[in-house]
Every structure is written in structure tokens, then in C-alpha cells.
C-alpha positions as CSV (number, residue, x, y, z in Angstrom):
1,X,27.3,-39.9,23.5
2,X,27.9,-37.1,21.3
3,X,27.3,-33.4,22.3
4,X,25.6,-30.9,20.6
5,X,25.5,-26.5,21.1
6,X,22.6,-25.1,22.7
7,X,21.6,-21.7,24.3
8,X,21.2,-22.4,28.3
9,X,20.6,-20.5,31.6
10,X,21.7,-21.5,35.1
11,X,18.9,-18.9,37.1
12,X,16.2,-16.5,36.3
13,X,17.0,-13.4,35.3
14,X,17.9,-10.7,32.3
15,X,19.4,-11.4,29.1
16,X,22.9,-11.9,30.8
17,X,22.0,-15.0,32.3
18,X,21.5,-17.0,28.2
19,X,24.9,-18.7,27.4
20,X,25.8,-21.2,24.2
21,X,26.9,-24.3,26.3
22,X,26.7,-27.7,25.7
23,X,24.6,-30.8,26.2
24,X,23.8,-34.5,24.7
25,X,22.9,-34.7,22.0
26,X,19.1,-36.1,21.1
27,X,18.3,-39.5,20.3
28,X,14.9,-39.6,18.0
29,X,12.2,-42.2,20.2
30,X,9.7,-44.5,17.7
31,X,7.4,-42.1,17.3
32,X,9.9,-39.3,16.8
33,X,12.2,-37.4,14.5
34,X,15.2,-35.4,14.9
35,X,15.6,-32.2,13.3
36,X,18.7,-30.7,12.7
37,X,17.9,-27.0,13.4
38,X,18.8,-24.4,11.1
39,X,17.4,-21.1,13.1
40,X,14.8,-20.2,15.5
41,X,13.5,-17.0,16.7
42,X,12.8,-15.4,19.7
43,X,8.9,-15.1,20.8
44,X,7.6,-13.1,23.9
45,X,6.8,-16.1,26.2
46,X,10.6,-16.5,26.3
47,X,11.3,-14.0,27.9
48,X,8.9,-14.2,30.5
49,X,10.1,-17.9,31.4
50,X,13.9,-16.6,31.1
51,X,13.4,-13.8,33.4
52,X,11.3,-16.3,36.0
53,X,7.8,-14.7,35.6
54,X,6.0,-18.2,35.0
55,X,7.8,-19.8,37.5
56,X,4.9,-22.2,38.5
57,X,5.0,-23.7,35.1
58,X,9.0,-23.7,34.6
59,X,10.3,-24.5,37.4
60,X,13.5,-24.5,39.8
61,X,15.3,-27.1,38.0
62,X,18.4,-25.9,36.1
63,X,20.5,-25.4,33.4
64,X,17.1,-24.5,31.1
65,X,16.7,-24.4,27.1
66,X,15.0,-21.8,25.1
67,X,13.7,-21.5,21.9
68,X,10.1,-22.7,20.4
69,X,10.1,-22.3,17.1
70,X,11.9,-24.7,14.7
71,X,12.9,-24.6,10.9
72,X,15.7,-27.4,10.0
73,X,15.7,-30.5,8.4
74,X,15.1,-34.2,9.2
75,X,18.0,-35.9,10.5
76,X,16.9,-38.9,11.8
77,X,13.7,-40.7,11.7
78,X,12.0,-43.1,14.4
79,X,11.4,-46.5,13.7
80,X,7.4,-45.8,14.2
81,X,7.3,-42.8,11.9
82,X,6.2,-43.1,8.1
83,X,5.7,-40.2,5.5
84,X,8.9,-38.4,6.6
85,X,12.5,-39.0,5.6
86,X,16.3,-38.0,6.5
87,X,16.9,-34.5,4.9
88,X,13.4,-32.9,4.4
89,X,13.0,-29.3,5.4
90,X,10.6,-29.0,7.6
91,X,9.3,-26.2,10.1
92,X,7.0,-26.0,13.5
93,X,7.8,-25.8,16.7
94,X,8.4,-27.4,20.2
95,X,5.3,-29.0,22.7
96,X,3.1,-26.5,24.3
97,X,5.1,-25.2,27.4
98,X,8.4,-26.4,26.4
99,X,11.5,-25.5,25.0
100,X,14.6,-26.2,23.7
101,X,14.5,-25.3,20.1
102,X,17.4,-22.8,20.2
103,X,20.1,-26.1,20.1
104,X,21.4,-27.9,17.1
105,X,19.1,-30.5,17.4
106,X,15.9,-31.6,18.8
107,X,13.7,-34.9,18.9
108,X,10.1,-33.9,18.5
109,X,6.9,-36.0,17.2
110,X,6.0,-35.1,13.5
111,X,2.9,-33.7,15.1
112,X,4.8,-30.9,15.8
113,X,5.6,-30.3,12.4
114,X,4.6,-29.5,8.9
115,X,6.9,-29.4,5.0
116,X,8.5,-26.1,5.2
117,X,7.0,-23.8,2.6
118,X,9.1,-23.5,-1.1
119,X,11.2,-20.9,-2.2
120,X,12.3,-19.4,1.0
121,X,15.4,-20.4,2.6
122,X,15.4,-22.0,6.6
123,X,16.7,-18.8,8.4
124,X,14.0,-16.6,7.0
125,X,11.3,-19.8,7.6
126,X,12.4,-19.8,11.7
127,X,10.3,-16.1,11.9
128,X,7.4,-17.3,11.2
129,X,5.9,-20.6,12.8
130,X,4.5,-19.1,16.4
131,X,3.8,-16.2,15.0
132,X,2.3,-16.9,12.1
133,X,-0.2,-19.6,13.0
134,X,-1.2,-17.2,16.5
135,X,-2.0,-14.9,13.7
136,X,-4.2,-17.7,11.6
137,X,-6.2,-18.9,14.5
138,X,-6.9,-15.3,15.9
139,X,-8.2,-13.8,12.7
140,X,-9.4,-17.0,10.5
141,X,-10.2,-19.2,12.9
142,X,-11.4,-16.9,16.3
143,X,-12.7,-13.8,14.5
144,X,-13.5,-15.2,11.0
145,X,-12.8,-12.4,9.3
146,X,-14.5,-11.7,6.0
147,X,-13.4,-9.7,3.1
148,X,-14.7,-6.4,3.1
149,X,-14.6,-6.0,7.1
150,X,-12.7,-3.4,9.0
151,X,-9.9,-4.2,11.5
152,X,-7.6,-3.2,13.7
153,X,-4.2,-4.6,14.5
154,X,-3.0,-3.2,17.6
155,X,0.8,-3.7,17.7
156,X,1.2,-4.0,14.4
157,X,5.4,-4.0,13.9
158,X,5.9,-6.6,15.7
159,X,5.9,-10.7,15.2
160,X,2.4,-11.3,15.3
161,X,1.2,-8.1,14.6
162,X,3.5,-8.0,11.1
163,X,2.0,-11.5,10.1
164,X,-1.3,-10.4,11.4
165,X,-1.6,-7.0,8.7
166,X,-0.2,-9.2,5.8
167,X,-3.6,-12.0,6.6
168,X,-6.2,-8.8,7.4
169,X,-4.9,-7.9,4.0
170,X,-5.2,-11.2,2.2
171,X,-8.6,-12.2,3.7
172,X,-10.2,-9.0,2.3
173,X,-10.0,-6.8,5.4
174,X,-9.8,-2.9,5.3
175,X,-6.8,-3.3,7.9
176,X,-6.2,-0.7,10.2
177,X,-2.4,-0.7,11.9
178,X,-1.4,0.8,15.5
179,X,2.5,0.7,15.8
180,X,5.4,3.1,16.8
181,X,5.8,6.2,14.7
182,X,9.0,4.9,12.8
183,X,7.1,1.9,11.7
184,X,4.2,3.8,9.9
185,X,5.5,2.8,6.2
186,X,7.0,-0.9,6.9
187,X,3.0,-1.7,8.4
188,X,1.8,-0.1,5.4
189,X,4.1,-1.8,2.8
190,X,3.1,-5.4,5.0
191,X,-0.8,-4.4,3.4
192,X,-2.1,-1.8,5.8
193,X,-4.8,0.9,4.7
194,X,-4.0,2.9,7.2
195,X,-1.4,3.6,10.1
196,X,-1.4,5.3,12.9
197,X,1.3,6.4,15.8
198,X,-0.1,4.6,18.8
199,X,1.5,7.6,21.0
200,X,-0.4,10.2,19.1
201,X,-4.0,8.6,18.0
202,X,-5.9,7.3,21.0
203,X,-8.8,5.2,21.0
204,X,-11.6,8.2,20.2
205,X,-10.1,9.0,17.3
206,X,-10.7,4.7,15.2
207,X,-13.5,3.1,15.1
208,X,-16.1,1.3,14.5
209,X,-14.3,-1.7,13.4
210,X,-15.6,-5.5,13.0
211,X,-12.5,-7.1,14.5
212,X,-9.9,-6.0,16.9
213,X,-6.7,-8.0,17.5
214,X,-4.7,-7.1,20.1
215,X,-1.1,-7.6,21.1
216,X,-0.6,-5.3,23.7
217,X,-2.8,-6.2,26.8
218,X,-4.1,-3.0,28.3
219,X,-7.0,-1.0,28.1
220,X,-9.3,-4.2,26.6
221,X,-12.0,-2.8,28.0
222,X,-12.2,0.9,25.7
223,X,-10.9,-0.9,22.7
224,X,-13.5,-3.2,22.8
225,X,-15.7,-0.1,23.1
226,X,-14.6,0.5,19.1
227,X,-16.3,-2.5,17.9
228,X,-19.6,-2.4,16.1
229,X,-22.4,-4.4,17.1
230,X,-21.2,-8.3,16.4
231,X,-17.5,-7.4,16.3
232,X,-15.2,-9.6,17.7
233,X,-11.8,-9.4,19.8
234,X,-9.2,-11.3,20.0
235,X,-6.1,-10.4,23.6
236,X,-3.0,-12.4,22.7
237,X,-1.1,-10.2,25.2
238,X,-1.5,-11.0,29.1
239,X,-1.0,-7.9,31.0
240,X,1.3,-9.0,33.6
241,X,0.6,-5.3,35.8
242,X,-2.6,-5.5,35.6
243,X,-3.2,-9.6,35.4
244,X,-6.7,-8.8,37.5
245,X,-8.0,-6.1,35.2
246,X,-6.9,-7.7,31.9
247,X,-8.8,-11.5,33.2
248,X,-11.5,-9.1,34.5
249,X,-12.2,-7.3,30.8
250,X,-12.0,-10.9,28.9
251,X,-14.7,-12.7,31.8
252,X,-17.0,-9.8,31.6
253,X,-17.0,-9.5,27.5
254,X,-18.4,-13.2,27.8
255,X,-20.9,-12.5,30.1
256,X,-22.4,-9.3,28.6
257,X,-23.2,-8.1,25.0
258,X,-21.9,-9.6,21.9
259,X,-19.0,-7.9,21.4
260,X,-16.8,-10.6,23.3
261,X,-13.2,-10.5,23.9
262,X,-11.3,-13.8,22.7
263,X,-7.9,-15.4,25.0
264,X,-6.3,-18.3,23.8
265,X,-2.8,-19.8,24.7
266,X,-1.3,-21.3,21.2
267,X,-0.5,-25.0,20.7
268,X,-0.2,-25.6,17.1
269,X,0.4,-28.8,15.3
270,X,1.0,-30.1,12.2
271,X,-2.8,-28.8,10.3
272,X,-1.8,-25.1,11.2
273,X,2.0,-25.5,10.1
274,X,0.6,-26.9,6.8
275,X,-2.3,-23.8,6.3
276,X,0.8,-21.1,7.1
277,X,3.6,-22.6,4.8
278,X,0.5,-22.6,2.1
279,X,0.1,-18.9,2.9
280,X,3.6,-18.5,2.1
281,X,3.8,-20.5,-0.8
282,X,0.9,-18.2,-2.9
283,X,2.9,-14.9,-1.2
284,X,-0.2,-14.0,1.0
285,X,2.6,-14.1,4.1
286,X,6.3,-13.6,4.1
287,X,8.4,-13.7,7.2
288,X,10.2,-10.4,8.6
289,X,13.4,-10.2,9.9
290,X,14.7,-7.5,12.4
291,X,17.8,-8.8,13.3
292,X,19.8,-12.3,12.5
293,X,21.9,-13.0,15.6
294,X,24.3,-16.0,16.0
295,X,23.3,-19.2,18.6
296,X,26.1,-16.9,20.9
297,X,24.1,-13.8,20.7
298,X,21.0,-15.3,22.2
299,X,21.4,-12.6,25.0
300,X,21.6,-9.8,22.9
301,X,18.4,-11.1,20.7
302,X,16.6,-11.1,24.0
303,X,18.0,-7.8,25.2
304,X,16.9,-6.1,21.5
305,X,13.3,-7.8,21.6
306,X,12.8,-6.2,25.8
307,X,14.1,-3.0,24.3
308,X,11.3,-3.0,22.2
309,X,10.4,-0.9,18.4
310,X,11.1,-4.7,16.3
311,X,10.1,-4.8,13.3
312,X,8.9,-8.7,12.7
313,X,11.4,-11.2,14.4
314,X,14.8,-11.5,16.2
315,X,16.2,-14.9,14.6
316,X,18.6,-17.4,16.1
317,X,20.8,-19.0,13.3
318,X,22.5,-22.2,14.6
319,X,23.8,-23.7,11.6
């Protein structure tokens, strides 16, 4: 059996503990395809199940993949699959609560996939699929966001947040953007209206606004507080101090007043893939790229996303 690279880790712990070993290479099932990856990127929930903080979900058993998203092409197709064939770019990502995607291949159902978008080349494509489709079902899909509404995206530099200004924009929205101080003009150049150093410009200064999505996690309660009556919030950020207060704020927006706070936990499939490469395609969303790091440097993409001030995504080229 022939081996393939693949980013690993032998404990829980800090970025130290990611390594490029080696290991089998897939075999495609019936209802499968392999997809040789190109690049993936690195998303927050990979870093909490590197460092051990969803242990009950992970597990004890060891060496461990990482990686969600996927952006490659079809290398082999199972004998139960129809509509795809052997060399057809493609992009998704891996089963909810798995991963693996940082390796040169992996064998996934075509569920978990859509036609990568046109005119953008496969390294660029691996920032966008978790992102990008956590930002479609939060503000088209949760919120419905109309044109002419006013919203805020709190956390706007990074990977959801940067997708998240460039759909507010698109849909209509007057888009308000919350981000560090050096990222004032990259949010604004991504489609914001305005921008606003979340260190200086606390909540009593913004407001009312329609929607609120939020990528931060604390303080649900007084931002919620800033949404007019029938405005709708959207929490894609657990806060893992607080994990009481932050499920306490989200159970008690559902209970009283309209103004609800929104969780989800993403699983997207093939549908959602589809609607983001469309997106793409007519130039409503484009990927951003912090950093481009070699299958090698998976450690130091993690390190740079923990250090925090990205700007979009840290990608993970493996071809």
C-alpha cells in the first residue's frame, strides 16, 4: 500500500506538537471519491481539538489528522458514484467533527463536496469553504438579511468575519465592521461602510442595528442590547472562559423578547458549496489570504492564527 504526507500529532498540546509524517494512503469506498488535495486552511475549531479542549469529542487515540477544509481535484472515483470524474476541481470539506484534510489525499462522499468555483486557482479556493458557507447560513439563511438593513460584523478581519463583510455588502446591507485598528482599511476595501477599532469604540457608541453577527463570544448579552426591535443575532464564537454565561445569554434571548440570539455548529454539504462557489463566480466573495505556509509549516500556521490580528485565512498548500 502506498503512502501519502499528512500533518499529524502524537498528544494534545500547542503548535509544537503538528508534524508532516506519513500514513496510507486512501482507498475511495463505492459511494466515495478521492481527492487529491491541493491546499487547505486552518479554521478555529482546529485548534481547539489540537490543543485538547474538546477532548470528549476527539478523543485519546493517537497519531491525529487535521485539516477540514478541502480544495483538490478528483482522483479516483467509487464504483457507486455518477456525475463526477477523475481530474475535476472540486472544493468542500471533511464530515462534521472530523478531520484529516491537511494530507495529500482524502476519500470523502461527494456530499461533502461541490465544482470548485472558475477563475480562481485551488490554493486561493482552500480559504474559503468553512468559512464562507458559516458566513451564508448566519446572514442569508439565520438572519435573512435584506438589502437596506444595518449590520454589524463583530470580528470582522478574520475568516468568517472577512467573508461575512463582503455578503452584508452584496445582500444590500449598510455593513458596519469591528476589527483591530491595523485592519480598518482591508474591512473597508472587503465592502464595509464603516470601521471601527474594537479597542477604542465600545458598544454605547453603534447601534441600533437589524443584525449582529458575532465572532468573538463575549459580552452577547450588551450586544444584543444594540439591536432594534425584530433584529436578529447570530454567536458563531463559543466562549470557552465563560462557557456558562455565553449558553446562558443564547437560552435566555429564546426565552424573552424578539431579539433572539442564534448558535449553530456548521455541517455543510454539497447545496451550500454550490451557493458559495456561485458567489465567487459573479465576484460577490473572494477568498483572503494572510499567509500561504507549506504542509511542514502546519505548526507555525497554527502558532500565527493563536497569535491572533489575521487578516482572512492561514492556508496549507500540499501540492
Amino acid at each position: 500500500m502506498s503512502e501519502m504526507r499528512a500533518a499529524r500529532f502524537d498528544r494534545y498540546g500547542p503548535p509544537e506538537v503538528l508534524y508532516e509524517g506519513t500514513l496510507p494512503k486512501p482507498v475511495a469506498g463505492p459511494d466515495e471519491v478521492l481527492v487529491r488535495v491541493h491546499a487547505t486552511s486552518v479554521n478555529g475549531g482546529e485548534l481547539s481539538a489540537r490543543a485538547g479542549k474538546v477532548k470528549l469529542v476527539t478523543g485519546r487515540r493517537f497519531p491525529k489528522g487535521t485539516g477540514i477544509d478541502i480544495a483538490g481535484e478528483i482522483a479516483e472515483v467509487g464504483s457507486s458514484v455518477r456525475h463526477l470524474e477523475v481530474g475535476e476541481r472540486v472544493w468542500g470539506a471533511m464530515p462534521h467533527l472530523r478531520f484529516g484534510a491537511a494530507a495529500e489525499y482524502v476519500a470523502v462522499r461527494p456530499r461533502q463536496l461541490s465544482y470548485a468555483p472558475e477563475g480562481i486557482d485551488l490554493v486561493r479556493a482552500a480559504a474559503l469553504p468553512g468559512v464562507g458557507t458559516t458566513a451564508i447560513t448566519a446572514l442569508r439563511d439565520k438572519i435573512g438579511l435584506m438589502s437596506g438593513e444595518r449590520l454589524l460584523v463583530r470580528g470582522a478581519a478574520g475568516g468568517v468575519g472577512s467573508v461575512a463583510v463582503q455578503l452584508g455588502h452584496a445582500l444590500g446591507a449598510h455593513v458596519t465592521a469591528l476589527a483591530g485598528a491595523k485592519a480598518l482599511d482591508f474591512v473597508r476595501e472587503l465592502g464595509a461602510d464603516e470601521a471601527h477599532d474594537y479597542r477604542t469604540t465600545g458598544p454605547a457608541a453603534l447601534g441600533p442595528f437589524d443584525a449582529v453577527l458575532d465572532m468573538v463570544g463575549t459580552e452577547l448579552g450588551v450586544y444584543r442590547g444594540l439591536l432594534s426591535s425584530g433584529g436578529r443575532m447570530v454567536s458563531i464564537a463559543f466562549d470557552a472562559d465563560r462557557p456558562l454565561c455565553w449558553m446562558g445569554s443564547v437560552l435566555a434571548s429564546a426565552v424573552h423578547g424578539s431579539r433572539r440570539v442564534r448558535a449553530f455548529s456548521g455541517n455543510p454539504t454539497h447545496e451550500l458549496f454550490a451557493d458559495l462557489a456561485a458567489y465567487v463566480e459573479k465576484g460577490a466573495i473572494r477568498p483572503v489570504v494572510d499567509t500561504v505556509h507549506p504542509l511542514s509549516g502546519i505548526g507555525e500556521a497554527h502558532r500565527a492564527m493563536e497569535a491572533g490580528g489575521v487578516r482572512g485565512k492561514h492556508v496549507i498548500q500540499v501540492k
